[in-house]
C-alpha positions in Angstrom: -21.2 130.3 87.1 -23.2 128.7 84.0 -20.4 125.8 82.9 -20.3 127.5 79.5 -19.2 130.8 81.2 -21.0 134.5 81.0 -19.9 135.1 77.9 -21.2 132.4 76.4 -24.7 133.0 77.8 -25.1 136.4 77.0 -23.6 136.7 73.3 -21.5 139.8 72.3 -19.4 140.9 69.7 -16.2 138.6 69.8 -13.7 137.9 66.8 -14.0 134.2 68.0 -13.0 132.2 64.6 -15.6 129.2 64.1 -13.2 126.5 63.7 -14.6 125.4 60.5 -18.3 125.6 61.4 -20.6 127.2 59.3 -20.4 130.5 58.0 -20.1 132.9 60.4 -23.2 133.6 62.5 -21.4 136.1 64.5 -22.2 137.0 68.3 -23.4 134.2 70.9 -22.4 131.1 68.3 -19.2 132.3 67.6 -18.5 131.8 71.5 -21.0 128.7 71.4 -18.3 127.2 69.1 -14.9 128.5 71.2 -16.5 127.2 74.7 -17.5 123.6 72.8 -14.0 122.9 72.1 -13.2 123.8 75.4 -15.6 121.6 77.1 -16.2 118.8 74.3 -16.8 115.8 76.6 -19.4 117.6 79.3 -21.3 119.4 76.6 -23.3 118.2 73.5 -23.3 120.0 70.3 -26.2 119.3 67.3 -26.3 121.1 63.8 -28.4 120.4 61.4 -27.6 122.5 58.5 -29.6 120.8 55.8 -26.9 121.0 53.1 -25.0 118.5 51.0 -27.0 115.6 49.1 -30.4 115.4 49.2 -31.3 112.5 51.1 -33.8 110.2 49.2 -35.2 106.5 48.9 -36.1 105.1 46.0 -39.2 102.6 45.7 -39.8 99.4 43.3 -43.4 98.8 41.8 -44.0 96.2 40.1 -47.3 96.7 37.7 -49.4 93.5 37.3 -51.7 93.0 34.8 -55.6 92.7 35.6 -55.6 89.2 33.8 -53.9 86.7 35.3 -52.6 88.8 38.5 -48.9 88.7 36.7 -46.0 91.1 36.7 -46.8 91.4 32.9 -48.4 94.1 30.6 -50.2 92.7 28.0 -51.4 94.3 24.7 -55.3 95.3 25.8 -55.1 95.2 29.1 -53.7 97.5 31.8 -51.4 96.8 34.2 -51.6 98.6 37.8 -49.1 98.9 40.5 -49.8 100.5 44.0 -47.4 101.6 47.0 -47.6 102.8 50.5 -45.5 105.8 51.1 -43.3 105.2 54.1 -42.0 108.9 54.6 -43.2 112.5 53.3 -41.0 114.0 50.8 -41.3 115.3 47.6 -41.6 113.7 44.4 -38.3 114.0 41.9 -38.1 111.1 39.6 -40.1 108.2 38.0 -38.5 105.6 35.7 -40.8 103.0 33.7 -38.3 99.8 33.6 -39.4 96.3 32.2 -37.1 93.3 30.5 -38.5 93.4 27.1 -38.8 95.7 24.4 -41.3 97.7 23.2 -41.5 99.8 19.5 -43.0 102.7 19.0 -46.3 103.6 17.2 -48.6 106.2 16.4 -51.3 104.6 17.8 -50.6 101.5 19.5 -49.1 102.6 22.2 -48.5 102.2 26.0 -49.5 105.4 28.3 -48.3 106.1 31.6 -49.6 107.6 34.4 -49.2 108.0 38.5 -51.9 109.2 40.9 -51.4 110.1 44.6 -54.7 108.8 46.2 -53.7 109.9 49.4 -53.9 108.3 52.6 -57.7 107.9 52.3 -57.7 106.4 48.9 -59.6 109.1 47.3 -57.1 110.9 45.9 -57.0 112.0 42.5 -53.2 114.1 41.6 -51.7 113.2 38.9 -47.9 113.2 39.5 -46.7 112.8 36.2 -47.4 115.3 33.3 -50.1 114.4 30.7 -47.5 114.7 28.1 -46.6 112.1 24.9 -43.3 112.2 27.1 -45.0 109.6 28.7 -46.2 107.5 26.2 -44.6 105.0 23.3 -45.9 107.4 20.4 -43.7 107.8 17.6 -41.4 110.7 17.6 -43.2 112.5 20.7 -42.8 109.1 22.7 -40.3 106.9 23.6 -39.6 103.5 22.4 -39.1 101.0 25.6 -35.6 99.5 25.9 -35.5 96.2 28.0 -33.9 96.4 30.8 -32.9 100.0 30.2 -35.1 102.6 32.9 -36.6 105.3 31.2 -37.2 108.5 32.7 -40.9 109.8 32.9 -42.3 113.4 32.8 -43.6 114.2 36.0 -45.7 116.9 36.9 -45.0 120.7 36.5 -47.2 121.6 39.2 -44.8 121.7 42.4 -47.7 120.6 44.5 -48.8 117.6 43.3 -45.4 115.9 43.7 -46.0 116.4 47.7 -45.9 113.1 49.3 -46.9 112.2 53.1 -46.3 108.9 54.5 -49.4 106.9 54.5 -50.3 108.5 50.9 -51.4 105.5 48.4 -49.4 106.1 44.9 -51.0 104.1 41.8 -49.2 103.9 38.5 -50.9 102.4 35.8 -50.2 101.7 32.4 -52.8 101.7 29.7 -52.2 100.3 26.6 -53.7 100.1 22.9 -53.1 96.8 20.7 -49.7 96.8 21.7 -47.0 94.9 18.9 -46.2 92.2 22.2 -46.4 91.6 25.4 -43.9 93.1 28.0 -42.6 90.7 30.8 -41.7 92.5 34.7 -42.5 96.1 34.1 -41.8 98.4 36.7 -42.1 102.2 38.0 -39.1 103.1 39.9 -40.0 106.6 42.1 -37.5 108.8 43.8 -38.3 111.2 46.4 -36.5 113.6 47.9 -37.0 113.8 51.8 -35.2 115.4 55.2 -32.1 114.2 56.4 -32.6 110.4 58.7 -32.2 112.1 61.9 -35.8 113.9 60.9 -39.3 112.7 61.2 -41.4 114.5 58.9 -45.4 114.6 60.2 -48.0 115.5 58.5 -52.0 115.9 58.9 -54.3 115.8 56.0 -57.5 114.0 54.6 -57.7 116.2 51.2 -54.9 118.1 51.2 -51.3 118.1 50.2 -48.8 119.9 53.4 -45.0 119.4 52.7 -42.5 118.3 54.9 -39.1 118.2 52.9 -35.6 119.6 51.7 -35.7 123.0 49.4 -33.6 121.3 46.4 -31.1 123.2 44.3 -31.3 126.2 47.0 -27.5 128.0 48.4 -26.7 127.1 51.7 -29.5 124.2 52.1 -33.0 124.7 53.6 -36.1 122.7 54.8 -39.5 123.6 54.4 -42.8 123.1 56.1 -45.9 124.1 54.2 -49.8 123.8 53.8 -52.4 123.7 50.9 -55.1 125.6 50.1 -57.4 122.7 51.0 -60.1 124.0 53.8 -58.9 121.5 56.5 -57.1 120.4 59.5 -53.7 120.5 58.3 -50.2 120.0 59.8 -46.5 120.0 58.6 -44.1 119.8 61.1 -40.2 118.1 61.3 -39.3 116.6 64.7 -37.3 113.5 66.4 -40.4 111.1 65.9 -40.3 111.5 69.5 -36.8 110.6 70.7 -36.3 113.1 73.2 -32.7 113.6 74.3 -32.4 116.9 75.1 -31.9 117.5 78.8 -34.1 120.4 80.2 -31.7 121.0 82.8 -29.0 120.9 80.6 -28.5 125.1 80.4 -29.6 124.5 76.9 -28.8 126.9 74.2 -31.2 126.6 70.6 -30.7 128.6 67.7 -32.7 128.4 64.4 -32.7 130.8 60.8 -35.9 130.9 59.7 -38.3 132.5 57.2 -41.7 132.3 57.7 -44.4 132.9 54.9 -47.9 135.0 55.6 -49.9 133.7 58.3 -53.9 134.3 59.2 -56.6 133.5 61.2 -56.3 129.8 62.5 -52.8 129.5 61.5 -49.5 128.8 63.1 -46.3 127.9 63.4 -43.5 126.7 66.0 -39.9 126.3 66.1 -38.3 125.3 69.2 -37.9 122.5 71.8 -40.8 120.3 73.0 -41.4 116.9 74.6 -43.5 114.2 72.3 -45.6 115.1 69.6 -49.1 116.0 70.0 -51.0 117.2 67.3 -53.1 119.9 69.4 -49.6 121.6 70.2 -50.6 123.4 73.4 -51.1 119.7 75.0 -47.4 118.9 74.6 -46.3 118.3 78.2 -43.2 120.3 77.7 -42.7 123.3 75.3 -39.9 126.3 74.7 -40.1 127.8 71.4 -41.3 130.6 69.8 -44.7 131.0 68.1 -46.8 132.5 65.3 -50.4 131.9 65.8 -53.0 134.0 63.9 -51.1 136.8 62.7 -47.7 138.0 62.0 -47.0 139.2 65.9 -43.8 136.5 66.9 -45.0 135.0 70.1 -42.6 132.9 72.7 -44.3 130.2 75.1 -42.5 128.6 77.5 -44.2 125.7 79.6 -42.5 123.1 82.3 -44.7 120.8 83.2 -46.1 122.7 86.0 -46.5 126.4 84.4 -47.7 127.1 81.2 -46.8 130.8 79.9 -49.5 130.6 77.3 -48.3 132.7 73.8 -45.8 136.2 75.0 -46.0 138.6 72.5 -42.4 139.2 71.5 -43.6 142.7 70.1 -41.6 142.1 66.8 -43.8 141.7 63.6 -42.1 139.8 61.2 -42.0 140.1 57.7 -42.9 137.1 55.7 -39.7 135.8 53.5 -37.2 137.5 55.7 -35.1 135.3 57.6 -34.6 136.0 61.3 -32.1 134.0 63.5 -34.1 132.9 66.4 -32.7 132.1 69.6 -33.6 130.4 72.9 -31.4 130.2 76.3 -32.7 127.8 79.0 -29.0 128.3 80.6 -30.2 131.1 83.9 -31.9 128.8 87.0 -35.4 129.5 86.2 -36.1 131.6 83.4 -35.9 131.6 79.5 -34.4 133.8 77.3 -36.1 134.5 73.8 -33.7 136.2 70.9 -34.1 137.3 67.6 -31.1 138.7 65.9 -29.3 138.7 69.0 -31.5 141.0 70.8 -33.8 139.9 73.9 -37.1 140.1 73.1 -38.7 137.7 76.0 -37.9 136.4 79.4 -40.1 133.8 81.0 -40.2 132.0 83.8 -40.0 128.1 84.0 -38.4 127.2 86.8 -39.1 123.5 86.8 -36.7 123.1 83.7 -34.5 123.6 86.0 -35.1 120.5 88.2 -36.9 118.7 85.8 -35.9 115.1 84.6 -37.5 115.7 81.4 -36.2 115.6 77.9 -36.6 117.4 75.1 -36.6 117.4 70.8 -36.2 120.2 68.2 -39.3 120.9 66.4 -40.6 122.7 63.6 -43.7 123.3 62.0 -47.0 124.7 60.6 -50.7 123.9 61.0 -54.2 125.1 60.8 -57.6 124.6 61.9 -59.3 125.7 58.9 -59.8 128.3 55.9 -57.3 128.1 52.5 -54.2 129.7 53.5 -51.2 128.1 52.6 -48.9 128.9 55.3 -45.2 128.1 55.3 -41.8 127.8 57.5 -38.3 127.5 56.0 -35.7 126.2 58.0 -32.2 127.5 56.8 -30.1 125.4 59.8 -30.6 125.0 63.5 -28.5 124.2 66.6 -28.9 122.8 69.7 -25.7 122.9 72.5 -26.1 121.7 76.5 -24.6 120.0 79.0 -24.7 116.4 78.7 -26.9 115.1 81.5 
């Protein structure tokens, strides 16, 4: 017998309380979370609900002027600053700080700005709204405080405040006669990003995917999605490639998930693979389930030594209606694919079985070409299994 027991493998309709877990999810979890307690040490149990604070970092930089290469904005001249993003995310605050004063004016003013130039430096989004908000005008502006950050408008157009890592971010600050120089200005940027544990990827040259939380949303979501740009383009949330997730550890993966319309040369994948590859099918180990081209849910399964290629679940789902996906490696040789707690798939992959290899969770969207904009919202996901 499976060490989780029968039951536990094949779901049903107990009364099982969740013992403080999330909100009940009914059926197989609600026995997923009785049979943990009962074997905490042998088994492992990960749940990622996406809820709580928003994770987020917050970035310094420093604007120097194009004089004298000094953190200093001077009354004619314009001071640049330029960053690196380190992690995808979205864009959620931007603060102009500096340690002296500055009066406002109707026309000598100081005007702000921030462009995302990408990671090819050819960029051109703004990120903050082309509103007196960002300027020292009188009335419409704001006077500058020292040492007291003020807040900047950003954008209203959702998109442009996507951020991959690898993206170059300028903010410059243009100014007209200004009453006095301004010693150590800064921009201080927030973005909003998945929880640590997460390792957001992206591919783009032109184009702006998303890899981050949904913010201000009930029960806490993530979100993969794509730009209309016609391009190779990826957005996917993984381990950055620390597998620890035993094949052969009977493992049980669940995910909610809402997928958005998909077309030709699109897809999507939630599930458990071995490291990233960005031509998905050449990951040495996959079990998930699949979109790919239409609206057909696919499973693929593949070992190491067979590949299933895409199964055709025969459900077509309907875009912006969650489904609870769910996949059980725990019989010798086969995998089980869910939805809603009914079997839809069962494939063979009997080297999971025997297999050394490990696993991550991974979920995503990509596309070779065209100007769909293709998207995958992650409500929470769990992963249980023996430890190995």
């Amino acid at each position: 017998m499976p060490p989780f027991g029968s039951s536990f493998v094949t779901g049903g309709s107990s009364t099982v309380p969740t013992y403080g877990r999330r909100r009940n999810r009914g059926g197989s979890q609600q026995f997923a979370d009785i049979r943990f307690l009962e074997h905490a040490r042998s088994l492992r149990d990960f749940v990622e609900d996406f809820e709580g604070v928003v994770p987020s970092y917050t970035l310094t930089m420093p604007l120097y002027d194009g004089t004298a290469d000094a953190n200093k904005q001077l009354q004619a001249v314009n001071s640049r600053a330029t960053l690196m993003a380190p992690r995808a995310g979205i864009l959620q605050e931007v603060s102009y700080v500096a340690e002296d004063a500055l009066v406002q004016d109707a026309t000598n003013i100081l005007t702000f700005t921030l462009t995302n130039k990408l990671g090819t430096g050819l960029g051109s989004t703004a990120m903050l709204a082309a509103v007196d908000g960002n300027t020292t005008k009188t009335t419409t502006g704001f006077a500058i405080v020292a040492n007291r950050p003020q807040a900047l408008v950003v954008s209203a157009t959702a998109a442009a405040l996507r951020v991959s890592a690898g993206d170059d971010l300028v903010g410059l600050a243009s100014p007209v006669s200004l009453a006095n120089t301004i010693d150590l200005p800064s921009y201080l940027i927030k973005i909003a990003t998945l929880p640590s544990r997460w390792n957001p990827r992206t591919q783009h040259t032109a184009g702006l995917p998303l890899v981050g939380p949904v913010v201000g949303t009930a029960n806490g979501e993530a979100i993969c999605a794509l730009s209309s740009t016609n391009e190779v383009m990826g957005a996917f949330a993984d381990w950055g490639d620390q597998v620890a997730i035993p094949s052969s550890g009977q493992t049980l993966f669940w995910a909610r998930v809402k997928f958005g319309t998909y077309g030709a040369n699109e897809t999507a994948i939630v599930g458990l693979t071995s490291a990233w590859n960005a031509t998905l099918a050449s990951m040495t180990q996959r079990c998930a389930f699949r979109l790919s081209g239409d609206m057909v849910l696919k499973a693929e399964t593949d070992d190491g030594t067979t590949d299933s290629g895409l199964i055709s679940t025969g459900l077509t789902v309907v875009a912006g209606t969650y489904y609870l996906l769910r996949i059980d490696m725990s019989d010798t040789g086969n995998v089980t694919f869910w939805v809603d707690e009914r079997p839809l798939a069962v494939l063979s992959a009997p080297a999971f079985t025997t297999s050394s290899a490990l696993l991550q969770p991974m979920f995503g969207v990509q596309k070779a070409s065209g100007t769909g904009v293709p998207d995958l919202t992650v409500d929470y996901l769990r992963v249980l299994h023996a430890r190995a």
